[in-house]
C-alpha positions in Angstrom: 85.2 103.6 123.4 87.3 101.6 120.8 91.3 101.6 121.8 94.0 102.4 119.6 95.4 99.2 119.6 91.9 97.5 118.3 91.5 100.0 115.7 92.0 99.0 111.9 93.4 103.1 111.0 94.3 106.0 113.4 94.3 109.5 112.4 97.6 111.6 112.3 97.4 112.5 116.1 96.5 109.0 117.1 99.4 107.7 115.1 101.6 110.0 117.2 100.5 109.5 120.1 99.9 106.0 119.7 103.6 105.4 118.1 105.4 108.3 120.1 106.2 109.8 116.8 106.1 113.6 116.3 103.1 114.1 113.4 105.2 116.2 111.4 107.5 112.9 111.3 104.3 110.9 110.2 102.9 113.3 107.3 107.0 113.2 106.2 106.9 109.1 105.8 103.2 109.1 104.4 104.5 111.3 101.5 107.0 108.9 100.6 106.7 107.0 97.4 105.4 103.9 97.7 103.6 104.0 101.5 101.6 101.0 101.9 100.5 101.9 105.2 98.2 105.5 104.0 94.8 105.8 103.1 92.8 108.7 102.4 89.1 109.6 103.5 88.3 112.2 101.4 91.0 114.6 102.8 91.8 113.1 105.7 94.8 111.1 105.9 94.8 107.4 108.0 97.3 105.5 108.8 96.8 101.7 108.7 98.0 100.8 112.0 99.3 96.9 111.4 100.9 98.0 108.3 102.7 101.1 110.0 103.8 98.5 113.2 105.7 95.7 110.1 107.2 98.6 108.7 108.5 100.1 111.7 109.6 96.6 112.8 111.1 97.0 109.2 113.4 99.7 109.2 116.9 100.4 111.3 115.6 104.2 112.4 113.3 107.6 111.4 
């Protein structure tokens, strides 16, 4: 089984989990304009976990 931590994009409830971030919080910020760390498979919505990590490092709070 393939950790969190090793994987390249975590689903909504591994982000939130993973992060300790409610998911309501996480579909909020992938909404945003400009969100570098989304991608979508088909209709399912991954977040790119090293990209989300830099831009929590980024910002002062949620």
């Amino acid at each position: 089984m393939i950790l969190p931590s090793e994987k390249y994009a975590l689903t909504i409830d591994e982000a939130a989990q993973y992060f300790n971030i409610g998911k309501n919080k996480l579909r909020e910020l992938v909404k945003e304009p400009g969100c570098t760390f989304v991608m979508y498979s088909g209709n399912r919505c991954l977040i790119k976990r090293q990209k989300f990590e830099k831009y929590l490092d980024s910002i002062v709070y949620l």
